[in-house]
N, C-alpha and C positions, 0 to 999 in steps of 0.2 A: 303389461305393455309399458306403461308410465314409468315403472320401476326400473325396468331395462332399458328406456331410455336416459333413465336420470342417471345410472351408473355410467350408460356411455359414455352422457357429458362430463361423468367426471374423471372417466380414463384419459377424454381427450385434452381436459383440463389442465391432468398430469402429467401428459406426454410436453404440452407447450410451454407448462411451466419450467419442465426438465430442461425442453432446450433451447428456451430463452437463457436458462441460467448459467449452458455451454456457450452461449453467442456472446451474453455478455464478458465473457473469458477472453471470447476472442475465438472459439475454435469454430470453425468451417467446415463444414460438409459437403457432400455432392451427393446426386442419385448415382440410385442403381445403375441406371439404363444410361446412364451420361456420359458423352463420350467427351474427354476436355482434350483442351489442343495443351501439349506442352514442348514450350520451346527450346529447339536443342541447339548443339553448336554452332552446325548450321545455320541457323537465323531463322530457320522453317519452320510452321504451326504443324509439328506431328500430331496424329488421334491416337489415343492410347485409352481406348472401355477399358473401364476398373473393373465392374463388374456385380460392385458390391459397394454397399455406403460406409463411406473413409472420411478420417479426418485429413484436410487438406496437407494441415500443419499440425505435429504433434505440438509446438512450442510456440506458437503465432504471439503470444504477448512478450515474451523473450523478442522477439523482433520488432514489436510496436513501442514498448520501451526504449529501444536502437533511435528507433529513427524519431520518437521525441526527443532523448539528448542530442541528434544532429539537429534537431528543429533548435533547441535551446545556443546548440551552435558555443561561440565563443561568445555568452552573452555582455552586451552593453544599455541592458534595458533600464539599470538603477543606478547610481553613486558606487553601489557596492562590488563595482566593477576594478573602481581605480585601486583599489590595494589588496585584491586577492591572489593570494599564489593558484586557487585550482577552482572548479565547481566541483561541487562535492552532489553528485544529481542524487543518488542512491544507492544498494546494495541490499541483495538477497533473492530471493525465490521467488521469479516474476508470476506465479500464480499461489503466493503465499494465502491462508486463509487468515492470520493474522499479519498485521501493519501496525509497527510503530513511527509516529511522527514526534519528531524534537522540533524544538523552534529556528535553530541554525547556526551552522559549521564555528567549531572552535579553533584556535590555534592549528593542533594537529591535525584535524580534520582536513582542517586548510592545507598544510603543509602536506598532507599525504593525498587528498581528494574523494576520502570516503566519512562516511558517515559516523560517529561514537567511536574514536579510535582514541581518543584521551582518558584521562582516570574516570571521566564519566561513563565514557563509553565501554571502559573496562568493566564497572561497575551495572551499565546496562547487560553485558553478555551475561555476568553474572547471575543479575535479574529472571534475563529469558533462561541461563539455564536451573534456576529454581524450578521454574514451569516445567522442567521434563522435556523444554526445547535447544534448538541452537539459532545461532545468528543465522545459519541457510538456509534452516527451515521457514523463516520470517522473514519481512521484508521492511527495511527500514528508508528511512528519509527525516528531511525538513520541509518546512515551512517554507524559507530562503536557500536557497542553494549555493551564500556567498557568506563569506564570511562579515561582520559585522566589525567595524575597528574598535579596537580595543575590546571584541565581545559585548559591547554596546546592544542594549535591546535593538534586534527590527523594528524600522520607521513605517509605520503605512502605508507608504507609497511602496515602498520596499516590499512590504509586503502583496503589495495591489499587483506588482507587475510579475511576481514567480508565484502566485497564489495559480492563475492558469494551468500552468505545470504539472503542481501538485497533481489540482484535479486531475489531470488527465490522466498522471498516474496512476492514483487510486482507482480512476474508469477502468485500466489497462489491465491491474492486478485483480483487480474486483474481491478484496478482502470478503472476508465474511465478519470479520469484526477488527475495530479499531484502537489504539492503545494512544492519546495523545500524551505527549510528554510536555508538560508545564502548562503556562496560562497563557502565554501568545499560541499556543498548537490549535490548546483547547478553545479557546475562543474564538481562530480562526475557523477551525471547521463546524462549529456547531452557532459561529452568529452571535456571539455575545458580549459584551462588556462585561459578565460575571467573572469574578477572580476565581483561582484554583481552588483554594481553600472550599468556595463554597461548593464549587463545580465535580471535585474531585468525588470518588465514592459511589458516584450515582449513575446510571445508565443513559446514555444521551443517545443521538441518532445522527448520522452525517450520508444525506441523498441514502435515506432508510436502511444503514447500515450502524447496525450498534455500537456505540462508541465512550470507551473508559475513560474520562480524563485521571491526571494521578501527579504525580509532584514530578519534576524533571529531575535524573538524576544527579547531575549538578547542585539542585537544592540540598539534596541528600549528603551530597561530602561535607557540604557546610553545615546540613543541619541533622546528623546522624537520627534524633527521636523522630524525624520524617517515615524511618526504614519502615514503622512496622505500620502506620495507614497503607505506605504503598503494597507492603506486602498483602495487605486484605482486600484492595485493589485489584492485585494479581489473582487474587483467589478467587476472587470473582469473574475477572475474564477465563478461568480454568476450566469455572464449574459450568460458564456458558457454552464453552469451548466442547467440556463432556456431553451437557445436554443437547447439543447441535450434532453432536454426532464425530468431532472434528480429532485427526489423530495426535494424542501427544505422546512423543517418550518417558515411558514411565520406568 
């Protein structure tokens, strides 16, 4: 009897683990037996029984992403307002299982409004598609979401007011593992004044989500013997990526 109770708890265990991990997503359910009002041209609360348990929204984080860049608005939360052509919010696979973060927006970035669109960024796709991925399969960002003048590090403060943001992204996408690009990334999600250097290589954690730091590709144009740490870097988030279970194109 004892025995069969204790499997039970742990069926049940694994059913709420399952779908805590869907909610975190973002995806919504209903009952069976529920009958939801949905409103039609009209203006009127029709009843429409499903019948059966559905996902409300096949793509609900694709829409919570939305209406954080309208929350982000036309932002004038920093300095780094007065001389940017674009915000550059993010781009890729809102329920990607990997996430890479850069520290924020370059030249072209600026000038176009998306994220690694210069020789770095060329250099990034490259990266992801060593891994057997593409840019859509992933999901990428910064730190800042404004360009910095003259490519100037982010200021603190700078970072204090779009570090929100971020978060909320990462809640929204709910990575399964994280890639930070350089030592402002790294440092910002994982809490620390440790430099890249030392930070890089190792397994870190950001709100219990495993996370790579590794050299920014940027450092890499300049510092070509960079290539082959990152690369082992990479192999590392591959082999987490196979042991989790997670799909890459091979």
């Amino acid at each position: 009897m004892n025995e069969s109770r204790d499997q039970l708890a742990d069926l049940v265990r694994g059913f709420r683990a399952g779908l805590f991990a869907e909610l975190r997503r973002g995806r919504r359910f209903v009952r069976a037996d529920a009958t939801p009002r949905v409103l039609r041209g009209d203006g009127v609360a029709h009843a429409e029984p499903l019948g059966i348990v559905a996902a409300a929204d096949p793509h609900p984080t694709a829409g919570g992403l939305e209406a954080l860049r309208v929350e982000l608005g036309d932002c004038q939360r920093c300095r780094l307002c007065e001389q940017r052509q674009h915000i550059v919010f993010g781009i890729g696979n809102p329920v990607a299982e990997l996430m890479f973060v850069g520290e924020a927006p370059g030249r072209d970035e600026d000038l176009q409004g998306e994220p690694f669109v210069g020789k770095a960024g060329q250099l990034l796709t490259r990266m992801i598609g060593a891994m057997g991925l593409t840019r859509e399969a992933v999901y990428i960002c910064n730190i800042v979401k404004c360009r910095p003048p003259n490519n100037r590090d982010p200021a603190p403060d700078e970072i204090a007011q779009c570090e929100p943001f971020l978060v909320r992204q990462i809640e929204l996408i709910a990575p399964r593992l994280i890639v930070a690009l350089g030592g402002f990334a790294a440092k910002t999600l994982i809490g620390t004044e440790t430099g890249i250097t030392r930070l890089r290589g190792k397994w870190h954690e950001y709100q219990g989500v495993p996370l790579m730091p590794t050299f920014h590709p940027a450092y890499l144009l300049r510092n070509p013997e960079g290539k082959r740490p990152v690369w082992n870097d990479l192999q590392a988030v591959m082999a987490e990526m196979d042991r989790l279970g997670l799909p890459r194109t091979r």
